[in-house]
FILUMKOL-27376 format. One line per field, with one value per residue (C-alpha): residue in three letters; x, y, z; residue number from 1. Coordinates in pm, 1 decimal, m for minus. Layout:
! FILUMKOL-27376
code <- ALA,...
xx <- X,...
yy <- Y,...
zz <- Z,...
pos <- NUM,...
//
This chain:
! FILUMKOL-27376
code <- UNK,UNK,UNK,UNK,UNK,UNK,UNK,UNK,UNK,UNK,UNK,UNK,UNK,UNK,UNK,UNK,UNK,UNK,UNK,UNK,UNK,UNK,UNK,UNK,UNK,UNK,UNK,UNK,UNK,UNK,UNK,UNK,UNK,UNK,UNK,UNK,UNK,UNK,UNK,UNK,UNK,UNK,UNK,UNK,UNK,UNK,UNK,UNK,UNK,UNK,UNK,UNK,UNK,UNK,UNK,UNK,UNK,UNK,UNK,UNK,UNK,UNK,UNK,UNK,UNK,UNK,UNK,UNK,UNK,UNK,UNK,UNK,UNK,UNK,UNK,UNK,UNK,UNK,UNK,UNK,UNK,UNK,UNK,UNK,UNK,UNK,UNK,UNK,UNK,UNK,UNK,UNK,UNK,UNK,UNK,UNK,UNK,UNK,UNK,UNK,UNK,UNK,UNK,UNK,UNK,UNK,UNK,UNK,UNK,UNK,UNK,UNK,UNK,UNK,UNK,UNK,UNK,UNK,UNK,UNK,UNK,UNK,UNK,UNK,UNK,UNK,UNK,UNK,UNK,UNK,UNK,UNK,UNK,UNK,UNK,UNK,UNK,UNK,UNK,UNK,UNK,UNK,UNK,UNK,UNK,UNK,UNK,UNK,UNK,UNK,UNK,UNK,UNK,UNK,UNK,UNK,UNK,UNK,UNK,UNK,UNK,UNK,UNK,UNK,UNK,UNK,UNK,UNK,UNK,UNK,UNK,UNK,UNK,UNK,UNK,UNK,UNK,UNK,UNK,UNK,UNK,UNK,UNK,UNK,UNK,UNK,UNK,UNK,UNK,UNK,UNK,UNK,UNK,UNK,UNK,UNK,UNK,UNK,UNK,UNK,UNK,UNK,UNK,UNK,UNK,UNK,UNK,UNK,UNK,UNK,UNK,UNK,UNK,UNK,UNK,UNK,UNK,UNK,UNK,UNK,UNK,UNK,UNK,UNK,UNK,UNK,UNK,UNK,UNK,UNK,UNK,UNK,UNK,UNK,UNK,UNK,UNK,UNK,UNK,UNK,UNK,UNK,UNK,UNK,UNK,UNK,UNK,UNK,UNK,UNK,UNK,UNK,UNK,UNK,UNK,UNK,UNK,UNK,UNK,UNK,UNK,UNK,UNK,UNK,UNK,UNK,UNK,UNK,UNK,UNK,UNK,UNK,UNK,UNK,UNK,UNK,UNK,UNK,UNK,UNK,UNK,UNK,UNK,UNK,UNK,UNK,UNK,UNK,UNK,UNK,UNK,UNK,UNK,UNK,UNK,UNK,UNK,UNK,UNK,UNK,UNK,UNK,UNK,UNK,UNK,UNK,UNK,UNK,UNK,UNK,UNK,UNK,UNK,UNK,UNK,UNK,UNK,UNK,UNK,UNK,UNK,UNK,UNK,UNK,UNK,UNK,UNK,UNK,UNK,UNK,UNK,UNK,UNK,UNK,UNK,UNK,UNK,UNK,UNK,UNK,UNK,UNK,UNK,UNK,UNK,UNK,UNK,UNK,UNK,UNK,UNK,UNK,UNK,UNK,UNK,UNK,UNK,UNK,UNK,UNK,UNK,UNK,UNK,UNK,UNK,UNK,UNK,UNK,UNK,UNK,UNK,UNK,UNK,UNK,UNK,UNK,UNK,UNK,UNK,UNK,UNK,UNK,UNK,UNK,UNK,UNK,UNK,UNK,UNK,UNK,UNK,UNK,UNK,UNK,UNK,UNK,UNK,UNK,UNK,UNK,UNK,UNK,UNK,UNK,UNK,UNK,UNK,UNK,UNK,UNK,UNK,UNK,UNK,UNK,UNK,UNK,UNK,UNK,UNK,UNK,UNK,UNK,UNK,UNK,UNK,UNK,UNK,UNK,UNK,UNK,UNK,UNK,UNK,UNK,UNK,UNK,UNK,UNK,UNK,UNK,UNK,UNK,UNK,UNK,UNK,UNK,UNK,UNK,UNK,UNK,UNK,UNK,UNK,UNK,UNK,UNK,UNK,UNK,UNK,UNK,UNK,UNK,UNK,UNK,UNK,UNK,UNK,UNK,UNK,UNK,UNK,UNK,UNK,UNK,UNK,UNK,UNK,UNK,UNK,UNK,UNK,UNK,UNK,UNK,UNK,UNK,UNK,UNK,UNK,UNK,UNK,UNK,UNK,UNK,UNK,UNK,UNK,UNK,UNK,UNK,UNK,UNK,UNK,UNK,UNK,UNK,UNK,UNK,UNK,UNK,UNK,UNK,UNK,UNK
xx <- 1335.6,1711.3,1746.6,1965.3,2318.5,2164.0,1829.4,2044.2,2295.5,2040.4,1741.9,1982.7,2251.1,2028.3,2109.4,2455.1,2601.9,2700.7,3085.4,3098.9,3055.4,2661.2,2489.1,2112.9,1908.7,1695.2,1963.7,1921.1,2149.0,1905.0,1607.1,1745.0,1654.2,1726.6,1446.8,1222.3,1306.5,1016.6,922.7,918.0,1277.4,1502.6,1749.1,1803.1,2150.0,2273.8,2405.5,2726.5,2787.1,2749.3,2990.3,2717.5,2720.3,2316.6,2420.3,2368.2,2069.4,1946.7,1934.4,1767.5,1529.8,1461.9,1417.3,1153.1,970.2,1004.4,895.2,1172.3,1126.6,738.5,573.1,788.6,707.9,950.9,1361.6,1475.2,1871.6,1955.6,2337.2,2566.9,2236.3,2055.0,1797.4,2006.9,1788.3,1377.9,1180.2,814.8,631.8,307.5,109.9,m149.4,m242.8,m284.4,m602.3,m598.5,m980.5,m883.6,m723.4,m356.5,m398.4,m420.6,m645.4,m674.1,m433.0,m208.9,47.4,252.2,421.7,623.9,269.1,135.4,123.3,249.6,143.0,486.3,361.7,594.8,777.6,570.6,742.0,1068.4,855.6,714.7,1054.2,1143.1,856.9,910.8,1259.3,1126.2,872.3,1192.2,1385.3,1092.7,1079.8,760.5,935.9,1216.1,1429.0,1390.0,1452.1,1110.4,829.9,568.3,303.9,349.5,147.7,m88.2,m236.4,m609.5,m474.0,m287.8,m467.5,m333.1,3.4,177.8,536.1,713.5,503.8,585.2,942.3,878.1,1043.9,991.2,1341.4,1177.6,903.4,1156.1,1368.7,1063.5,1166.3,868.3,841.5,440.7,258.9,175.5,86.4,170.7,442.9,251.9,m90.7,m107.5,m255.9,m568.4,m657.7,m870.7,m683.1,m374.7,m310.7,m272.7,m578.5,m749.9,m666.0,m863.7,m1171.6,m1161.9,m1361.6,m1022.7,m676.4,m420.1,m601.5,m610.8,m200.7,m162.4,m353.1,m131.9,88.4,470.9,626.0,992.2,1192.8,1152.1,1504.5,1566.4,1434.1,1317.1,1000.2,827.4,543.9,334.2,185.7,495.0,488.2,68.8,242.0,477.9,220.8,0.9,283.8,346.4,m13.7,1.0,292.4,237.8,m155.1,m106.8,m257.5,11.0,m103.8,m151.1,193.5,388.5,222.0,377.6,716.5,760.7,607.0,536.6,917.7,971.5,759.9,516.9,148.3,49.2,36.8,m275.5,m260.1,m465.7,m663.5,m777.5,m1066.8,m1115.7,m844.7,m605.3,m349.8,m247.0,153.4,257.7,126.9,13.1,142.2,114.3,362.5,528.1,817.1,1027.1,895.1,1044.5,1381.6,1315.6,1315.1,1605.9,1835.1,1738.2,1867.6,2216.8,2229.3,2275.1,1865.9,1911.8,1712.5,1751.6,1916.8,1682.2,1725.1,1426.2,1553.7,1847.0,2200.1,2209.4,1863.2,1953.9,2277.2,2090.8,1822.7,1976.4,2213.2,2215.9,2048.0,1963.0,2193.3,2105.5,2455.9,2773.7,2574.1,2230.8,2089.2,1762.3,1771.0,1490.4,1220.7,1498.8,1687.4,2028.2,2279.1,2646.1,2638.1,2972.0,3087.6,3461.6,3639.8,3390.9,3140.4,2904.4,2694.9,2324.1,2002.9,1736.2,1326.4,1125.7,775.6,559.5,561.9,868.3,855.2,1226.5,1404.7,1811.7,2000.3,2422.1,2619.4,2980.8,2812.8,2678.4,2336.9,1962.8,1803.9,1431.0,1165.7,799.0,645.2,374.4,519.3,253.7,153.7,493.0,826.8,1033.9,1317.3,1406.8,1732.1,1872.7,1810.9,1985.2,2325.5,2310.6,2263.2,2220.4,2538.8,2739.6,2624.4,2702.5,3049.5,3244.3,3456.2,3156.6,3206.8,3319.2,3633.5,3728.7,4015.8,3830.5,3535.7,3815.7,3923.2,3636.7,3438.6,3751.1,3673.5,3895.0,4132.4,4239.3,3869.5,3871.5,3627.0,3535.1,3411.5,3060.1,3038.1,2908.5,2572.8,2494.3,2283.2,2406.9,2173.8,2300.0,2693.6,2694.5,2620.0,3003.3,3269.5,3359.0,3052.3,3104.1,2869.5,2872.5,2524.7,2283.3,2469.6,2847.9,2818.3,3077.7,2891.4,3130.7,2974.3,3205.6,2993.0,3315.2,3088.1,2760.4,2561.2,2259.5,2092.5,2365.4,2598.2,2887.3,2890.7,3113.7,2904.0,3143.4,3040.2,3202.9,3122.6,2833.3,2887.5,2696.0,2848.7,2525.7,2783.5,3146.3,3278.1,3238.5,3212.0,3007.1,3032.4,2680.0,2583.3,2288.7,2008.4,2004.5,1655.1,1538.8,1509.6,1885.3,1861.8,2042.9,1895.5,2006.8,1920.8,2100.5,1944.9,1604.5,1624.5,1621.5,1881.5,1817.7,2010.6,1993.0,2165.8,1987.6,1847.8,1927.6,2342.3,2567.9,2530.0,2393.1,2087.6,2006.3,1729.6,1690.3,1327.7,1251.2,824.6,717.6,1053.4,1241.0,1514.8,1730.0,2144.0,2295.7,2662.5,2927.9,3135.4,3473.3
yy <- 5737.8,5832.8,6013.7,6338.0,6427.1,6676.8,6466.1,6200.3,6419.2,6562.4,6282.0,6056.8,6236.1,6388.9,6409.9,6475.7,6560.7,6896.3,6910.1,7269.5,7444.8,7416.2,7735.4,7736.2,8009.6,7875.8,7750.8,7602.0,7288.4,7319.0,7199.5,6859.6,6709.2,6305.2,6071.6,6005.1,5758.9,5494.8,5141.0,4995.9,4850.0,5146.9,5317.5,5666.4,5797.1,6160.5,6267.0,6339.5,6041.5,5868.2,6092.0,6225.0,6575.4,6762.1,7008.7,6836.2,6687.6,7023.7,7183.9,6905.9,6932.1,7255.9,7217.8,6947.4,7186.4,7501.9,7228.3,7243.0,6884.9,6770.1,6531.4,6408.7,6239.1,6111.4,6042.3,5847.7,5683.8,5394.0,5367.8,5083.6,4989.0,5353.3,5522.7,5824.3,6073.2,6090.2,6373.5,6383.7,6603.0,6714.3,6547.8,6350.6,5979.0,5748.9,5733.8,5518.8,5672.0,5985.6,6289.5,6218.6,5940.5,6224.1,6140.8,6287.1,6557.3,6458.9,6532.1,6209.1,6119.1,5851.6,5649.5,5738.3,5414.0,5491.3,5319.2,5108.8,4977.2,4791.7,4774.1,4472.7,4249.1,4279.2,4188.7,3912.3,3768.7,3794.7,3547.5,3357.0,3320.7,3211.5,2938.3,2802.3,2824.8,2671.9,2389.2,2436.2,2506.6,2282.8,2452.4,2761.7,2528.7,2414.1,2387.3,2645.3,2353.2,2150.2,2397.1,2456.3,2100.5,2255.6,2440.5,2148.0,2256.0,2579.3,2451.0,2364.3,2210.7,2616.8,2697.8,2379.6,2468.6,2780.4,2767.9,2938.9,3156.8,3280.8,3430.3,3559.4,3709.1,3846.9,3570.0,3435.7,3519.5,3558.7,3760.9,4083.7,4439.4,4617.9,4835.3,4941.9,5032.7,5306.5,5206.1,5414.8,5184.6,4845.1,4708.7,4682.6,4292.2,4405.5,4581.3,4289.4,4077.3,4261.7,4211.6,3875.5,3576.4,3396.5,3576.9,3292.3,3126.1,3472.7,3474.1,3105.8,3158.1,3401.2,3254.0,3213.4,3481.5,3453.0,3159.4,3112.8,3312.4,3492.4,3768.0,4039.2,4214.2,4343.0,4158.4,4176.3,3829.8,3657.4,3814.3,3715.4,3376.4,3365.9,3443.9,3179.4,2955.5,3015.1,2979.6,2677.2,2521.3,2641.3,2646.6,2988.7,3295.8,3513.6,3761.9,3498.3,3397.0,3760.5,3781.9,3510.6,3494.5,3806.7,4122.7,3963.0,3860.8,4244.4,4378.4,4522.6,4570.5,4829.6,4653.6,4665.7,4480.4,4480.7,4146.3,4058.5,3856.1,3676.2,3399.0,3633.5,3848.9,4145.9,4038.1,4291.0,4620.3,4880.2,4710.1,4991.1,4974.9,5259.5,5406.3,5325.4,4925.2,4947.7,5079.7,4772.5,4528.8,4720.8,4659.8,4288.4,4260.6,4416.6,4243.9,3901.8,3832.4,3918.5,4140.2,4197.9,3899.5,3659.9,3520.2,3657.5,3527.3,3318.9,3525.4,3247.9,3376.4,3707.9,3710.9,3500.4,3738.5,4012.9,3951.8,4067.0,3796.9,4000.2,4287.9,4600.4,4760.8,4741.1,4903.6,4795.1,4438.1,4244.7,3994.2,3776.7,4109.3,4358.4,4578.7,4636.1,4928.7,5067.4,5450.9,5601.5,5933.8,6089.8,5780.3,5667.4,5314.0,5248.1,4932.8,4890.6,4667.1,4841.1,4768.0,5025.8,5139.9,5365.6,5703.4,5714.3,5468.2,5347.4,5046.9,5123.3,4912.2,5061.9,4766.2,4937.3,5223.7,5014.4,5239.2,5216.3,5473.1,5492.4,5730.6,5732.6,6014.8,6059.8,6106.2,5855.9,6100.0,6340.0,6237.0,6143.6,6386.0,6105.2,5984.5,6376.2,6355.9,6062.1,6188.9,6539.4,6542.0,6167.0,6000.9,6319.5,6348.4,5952.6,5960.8,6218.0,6123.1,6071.6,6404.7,6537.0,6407.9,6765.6,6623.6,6327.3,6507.8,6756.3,6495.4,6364.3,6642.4,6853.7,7215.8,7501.6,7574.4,7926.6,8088.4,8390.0,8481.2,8873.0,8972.9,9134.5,9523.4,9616.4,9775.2,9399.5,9240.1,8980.0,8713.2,8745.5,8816.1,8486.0,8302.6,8381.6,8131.0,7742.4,7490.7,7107.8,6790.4,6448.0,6285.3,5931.8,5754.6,5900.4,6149.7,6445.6,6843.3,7138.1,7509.9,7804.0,8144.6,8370.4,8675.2,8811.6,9102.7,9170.7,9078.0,8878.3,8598.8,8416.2,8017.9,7729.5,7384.8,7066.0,6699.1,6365.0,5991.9,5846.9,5499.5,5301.1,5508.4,5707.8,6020.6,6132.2,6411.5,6793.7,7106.4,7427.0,7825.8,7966.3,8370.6,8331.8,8538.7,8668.5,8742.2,8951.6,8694.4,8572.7,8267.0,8217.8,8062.2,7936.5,7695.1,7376.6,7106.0,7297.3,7233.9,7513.0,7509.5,7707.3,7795.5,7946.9,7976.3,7718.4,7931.5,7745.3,7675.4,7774.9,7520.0,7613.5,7381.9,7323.3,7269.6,7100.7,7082.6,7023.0,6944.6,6818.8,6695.2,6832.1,6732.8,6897.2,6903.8,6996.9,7189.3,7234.2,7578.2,7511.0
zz <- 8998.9,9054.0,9375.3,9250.4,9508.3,9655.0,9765.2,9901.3,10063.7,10284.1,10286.5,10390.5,10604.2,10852.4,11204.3,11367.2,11712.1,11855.4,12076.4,12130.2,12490.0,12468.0,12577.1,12705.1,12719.8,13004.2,13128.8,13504.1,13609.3,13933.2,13783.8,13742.6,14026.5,14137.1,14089.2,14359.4,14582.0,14602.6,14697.0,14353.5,14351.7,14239.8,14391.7,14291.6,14242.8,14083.6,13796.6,13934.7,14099.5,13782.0,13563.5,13354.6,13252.2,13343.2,13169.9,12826.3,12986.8,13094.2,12728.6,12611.7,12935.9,12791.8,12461.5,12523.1,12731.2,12524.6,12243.6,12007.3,12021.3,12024.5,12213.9,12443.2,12717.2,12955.2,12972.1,13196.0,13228.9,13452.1,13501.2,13684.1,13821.9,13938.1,13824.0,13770.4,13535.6,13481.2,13335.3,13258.1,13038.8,12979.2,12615.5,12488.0,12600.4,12288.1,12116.3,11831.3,11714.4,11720.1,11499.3,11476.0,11774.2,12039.2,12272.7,12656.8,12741.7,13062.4,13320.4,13240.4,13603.8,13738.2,13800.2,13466.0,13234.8,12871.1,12572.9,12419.0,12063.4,11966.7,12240.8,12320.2,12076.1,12256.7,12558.3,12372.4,12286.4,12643.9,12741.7,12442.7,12635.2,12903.8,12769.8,12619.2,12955.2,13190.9,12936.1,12776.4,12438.2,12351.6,12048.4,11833.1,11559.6,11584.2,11331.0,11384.2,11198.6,11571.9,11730.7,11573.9,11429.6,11406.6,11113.3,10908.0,10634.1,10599.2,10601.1,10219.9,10188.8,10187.1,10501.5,10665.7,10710.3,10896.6,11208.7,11550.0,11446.3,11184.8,11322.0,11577.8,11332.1,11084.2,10863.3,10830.6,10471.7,10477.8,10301.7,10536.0,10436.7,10773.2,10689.2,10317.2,10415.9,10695.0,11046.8,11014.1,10715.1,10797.8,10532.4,10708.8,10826.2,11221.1,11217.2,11037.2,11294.9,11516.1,11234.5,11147.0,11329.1,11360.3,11380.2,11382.5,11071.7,10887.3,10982.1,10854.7,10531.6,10399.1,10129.4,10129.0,9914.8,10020.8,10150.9,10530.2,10683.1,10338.3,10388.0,10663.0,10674.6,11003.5,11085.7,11368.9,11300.7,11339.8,11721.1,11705.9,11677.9,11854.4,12162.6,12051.9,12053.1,12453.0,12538.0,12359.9,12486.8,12876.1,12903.5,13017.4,12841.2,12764.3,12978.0,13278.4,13195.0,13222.1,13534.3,13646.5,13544.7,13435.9,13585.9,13960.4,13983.7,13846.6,14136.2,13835.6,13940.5,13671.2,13316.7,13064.0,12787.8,12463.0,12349.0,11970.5,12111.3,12464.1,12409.0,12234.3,12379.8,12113.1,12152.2,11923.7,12073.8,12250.0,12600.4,12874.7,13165.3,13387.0,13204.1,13544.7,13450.9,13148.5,13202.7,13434.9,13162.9,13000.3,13339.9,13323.9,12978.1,13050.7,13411.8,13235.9,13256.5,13679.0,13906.5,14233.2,14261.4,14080.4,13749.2,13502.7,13162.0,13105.6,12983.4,12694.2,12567.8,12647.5,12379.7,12119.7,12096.0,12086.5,11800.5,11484.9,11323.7,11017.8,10942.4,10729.9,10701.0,10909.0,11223.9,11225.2,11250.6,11415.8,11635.1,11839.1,11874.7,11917.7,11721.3,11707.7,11675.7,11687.5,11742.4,11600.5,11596.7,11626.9,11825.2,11977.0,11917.1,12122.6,12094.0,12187.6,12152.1,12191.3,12153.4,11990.6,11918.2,11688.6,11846.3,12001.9,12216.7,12326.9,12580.3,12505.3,12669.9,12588.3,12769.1,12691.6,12886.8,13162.9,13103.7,12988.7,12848.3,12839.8,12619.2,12580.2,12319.8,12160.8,11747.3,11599.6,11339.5,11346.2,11267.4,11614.4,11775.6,11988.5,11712.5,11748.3,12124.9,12172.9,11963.1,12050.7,12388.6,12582.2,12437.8,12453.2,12846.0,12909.5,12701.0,12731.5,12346.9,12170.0,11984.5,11638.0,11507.0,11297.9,11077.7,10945.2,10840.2,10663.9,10494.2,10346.9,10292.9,10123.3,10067.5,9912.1,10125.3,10011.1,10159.0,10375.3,10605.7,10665.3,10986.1,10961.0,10965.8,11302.3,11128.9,11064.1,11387.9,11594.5,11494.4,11122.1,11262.8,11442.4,11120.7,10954.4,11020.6,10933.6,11046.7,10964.7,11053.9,11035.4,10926.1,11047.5,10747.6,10795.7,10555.9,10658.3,10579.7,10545.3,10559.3,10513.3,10517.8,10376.2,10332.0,10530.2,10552.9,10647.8,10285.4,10139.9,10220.4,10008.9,10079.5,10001.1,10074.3,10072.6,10156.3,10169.4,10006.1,10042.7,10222.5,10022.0,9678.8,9544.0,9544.2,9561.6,9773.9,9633.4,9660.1,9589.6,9629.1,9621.0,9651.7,9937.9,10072.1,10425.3,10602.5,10867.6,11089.4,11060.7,10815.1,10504.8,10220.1,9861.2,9632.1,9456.1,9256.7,9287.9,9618.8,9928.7,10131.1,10474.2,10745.7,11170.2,11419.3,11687.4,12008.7,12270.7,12137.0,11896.1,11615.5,11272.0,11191.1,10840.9,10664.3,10276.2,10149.2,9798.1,9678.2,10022.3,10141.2,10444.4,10614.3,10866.8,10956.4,11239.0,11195.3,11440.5,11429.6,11342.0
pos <- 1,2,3,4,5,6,7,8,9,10,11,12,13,14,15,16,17,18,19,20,21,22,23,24,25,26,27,28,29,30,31,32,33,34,35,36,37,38,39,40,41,42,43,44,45,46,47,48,49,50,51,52,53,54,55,56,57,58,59,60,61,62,63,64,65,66,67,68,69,70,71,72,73,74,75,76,77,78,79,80,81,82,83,84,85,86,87,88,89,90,91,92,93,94,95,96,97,98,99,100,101,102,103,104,105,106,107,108,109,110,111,112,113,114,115,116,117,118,119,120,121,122,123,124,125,126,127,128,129,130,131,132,133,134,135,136,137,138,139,140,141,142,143,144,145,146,147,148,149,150,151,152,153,154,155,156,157,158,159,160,161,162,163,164,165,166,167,168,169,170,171,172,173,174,175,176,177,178,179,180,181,182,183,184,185,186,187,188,189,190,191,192,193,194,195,196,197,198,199,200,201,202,203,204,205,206,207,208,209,210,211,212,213,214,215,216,217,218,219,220,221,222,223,224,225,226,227,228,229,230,231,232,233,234,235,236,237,238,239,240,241,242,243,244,245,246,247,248,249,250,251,252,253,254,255,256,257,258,259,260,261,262,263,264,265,266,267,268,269,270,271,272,273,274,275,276,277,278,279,280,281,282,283,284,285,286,287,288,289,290,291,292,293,294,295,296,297,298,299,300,301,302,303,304,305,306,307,308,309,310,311,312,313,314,315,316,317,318,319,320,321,322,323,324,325,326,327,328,329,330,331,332,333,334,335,336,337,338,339,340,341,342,343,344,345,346,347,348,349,350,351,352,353,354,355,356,357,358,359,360,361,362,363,364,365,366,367,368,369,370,371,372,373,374,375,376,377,378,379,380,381,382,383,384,385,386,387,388,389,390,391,392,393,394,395,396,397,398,399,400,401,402,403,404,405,406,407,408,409,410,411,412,413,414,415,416,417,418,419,420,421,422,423,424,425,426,427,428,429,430,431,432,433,434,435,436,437,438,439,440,441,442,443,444,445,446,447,448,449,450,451,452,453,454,455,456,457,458,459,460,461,462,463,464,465,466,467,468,469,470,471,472,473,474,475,476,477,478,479,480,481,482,483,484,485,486,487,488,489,490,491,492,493,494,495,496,497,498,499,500,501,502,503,504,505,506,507,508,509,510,511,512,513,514
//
């Protein structure tokens, strides 16, 4: 069905960035304190030091803990080589049995190990890396059939010209249902694999339905592989070899990892480290493969893997396990790789930022804060131009130009005065948002609603004037395209946060004041 302008313009232009001076109402730069200083490898440094504003990091501090944003639990930021910033919150460990995945309810602390879903692929690629640097693979370019010569049968001429890249990549082009059927369903492939008498000839039997490197799906078999491939190869299982090359040259003691059956490692999954041992692996992966000093994975399979080898759009791409992603807003680009799991589970590594940013959550059965977190308040704290550029979005999200704004009468409240004025945004997919409330009191408001092109050319630019409703509690509402179109002033800073549901769809804007 044909998405109408108004479903796409908010479905698909979601999340933006606020520049204004950010106002908390809890606000307390104080409780930001440096990380503890421990034996585990890390130096601690401050947020000074580094040139990263805590104030930013302090609203969004708060509005974790107030729980504007759910199920957070931990941030931590590694910069030119510190451990700089790390927060822990309060939330529920992962239960896969039970209601929404919440299982015990915890203190999460620096010691506390964190479920990374897939998080563990990226790992997984790493070691894969490895193998292929100690010897014990020779080439990428490899046929997956050589390993596997118990299972010739399963192998027809299309399946024969899989290579190790391809499962890499999610290339594969085998037939998997894991991103169709829902986790809590045993039909889904991964959870099969945890059913079936044997898991890598359940993964080989599944038929070819697109060339091998034509076409991307994610598929936690291909990882499944790819783990089988390194035990294999080295005689090690996998989780006998991350011990050794991997997590004992790390200095990491606390790792638990999930097995399919006694001679299978899950390689996919549901990996539990230390938050501080991931940001760990993130540091590694900017440092050119080096930690303290010792080379973990080489810098050549550090840059081939985490290239887009499969691009989306202009921005995003995949590479070997890891994802990849420009961040762009006013004049600023910032590149990253990052590896990231169900839940909210997050490794960024921003090399033009010298920084790693690290977040564990628990958002397995709620949609994840952790994109909005990231724009509104980590970039903006690590680069200071990362910020609205006001004349672009003018331009492409035109608007009358001949508006006037009347100041509320004083009998009108402050929550509903604050409202009036020029807001404007700029969405995930580049889409510029104009608001102009020209009229408010405290029942009624006059609106004009602009918004720009969308990239990929669903829409053109436009404009609207609307006559809106004002409730008690300081939100403005009106309608377009059957669609509900609300309105408020955020609580902890002034921006205007938006909010388009239509049948069971909601999505939210953020809008700067002009």
């Amino acid at each position: 069905m044909k998405k109408s302008l108004f479903t796409f313009l908010f479905s698909l232009s979601i999340i933006s960035v606020s520049c204004t001076k950010e106002k908390s109402a809890n606000q307390n730069v104080s409780t930001i304190r440096m990380p503890m200083q421990t034996d585990d490898g890390w130096y601690a440094g401050n947020l000074s030091s580094a040139g990263i504003d805590s104030q930013k990091l302090q609203i969004m501090v708060d509005r974790i803990s107030d729980s504007t944003y759910q199920n957070v639990h931990s941030v931590l930021i590694v910069k030119q080589g510190k451990l700089v910033f790390e927060h822990y919150f309060p939330g529920y460990k992962f239960n896969y049995e039970a209601k929404d995945f919440r299982g015990e309810f915890t203190n999460f602390t620096l010691n506390t190990i964190h479920n990374l879903a897939s998080v563990t692929k990226s790992i997984t690629s790493i070691l894969f890396g490895i193998a292929v640097d100690q010897g014990y693979i020779d080439d990428v370019d490899e046929k997956l059939f050589k390993f596997f010569p118990q299972y010739v049968s399963s192998f027809d001429s299309l399946k024969s010209t899989i290579t190790l890249e391809h499962l890499l990549t999610m290339t594969s082009g085998l037939q998997w249902n894991e991103q169709d059927v829902f986790y809590s369903d045993a039909e889904n492939d991964i959870i099969q694999l945890f059913i079936v008498p044997d898991p890598v000839k359940y993964i080989l039997s599944k038929p070819v339905i697109h060339l091998p490197g034509s076409e991307f799906y994610y598929n936690g078999g291909n990882t499944n592989l790819l783990g089988e491939v390194i035990q294999e190869a080295s005689g090690l299982r996998l989780d006998a070899f991350a011990k050794k090359y991997l997590f004992d040259s790390l200095g990491i003691s606390q790792v638990r990892w999930i097995y399919i059956n006694s001679d299978m490692v899950y390689a996919s999954g549901d990996l539990k480290l230390r938050p501080r041992d991931m940001a760990k692996i993130g540091y590694f992966m900017l440092n050119d493969g080096v930690w303290q000093s010792k080379q973990i994975v080489s810098s050549t399979w550090i840059e081939k893997s985490t290239g887009p080898y499969v691009r989306f759009n202009a921005d995003e791409g995949y590479g070997y396990q890891w994802w990849v992603k420009k961040y762009v807003l006013g004049n600023a680009s910032i590149h990253s790789f990052a590896a990231m799991g169900w839940g909210g589970q997050n490794i960024i590594v921003l090399p033009d930022l010298e920084a790693v940013v690290v977040l564990t959550a628990g958002n397995y059965a709620t949609k994840s804060p952790n994109d909005e977190i990231i724009y509104r308040y980590i970039l903006p704290a690590l680069h200071e131009n990362f910020k609205y550029d006001y004349e672009k979005i003018r331009n492409e999200a035109p608007i009358l130009t001949t508006f006037a704004i009347i100041k509320p009468a004083n009998t009108v409240s402050s929550s509903i005065a604050r409202l009036s004025g020029h807001w404007y945004g700029r969405g995930d997919y580049s889409i510029a948002d104009q608001l102009v409330v020209e009229r408010i009191d405290s029942t009624t408001a006059s609106v004009l609603y602009s918004w720009g092109d969308h990239p990929r050319g669903y829409f053109k630019n436009g404009w609207v004037r609307r006559n809106a409703q004002v409730d008690s509690d300081g939100r403005i509402k009106f309608t377009l395209d059957s669609a509900t179109l609300t309105f408020e002033i955020d609580k902890h800073e002034d921006v205007l946060i938006g909010y388009y549901q239509k049948g069971d769809a909601l999505s939210k804007l953020i809008m700067n004041r002009r």
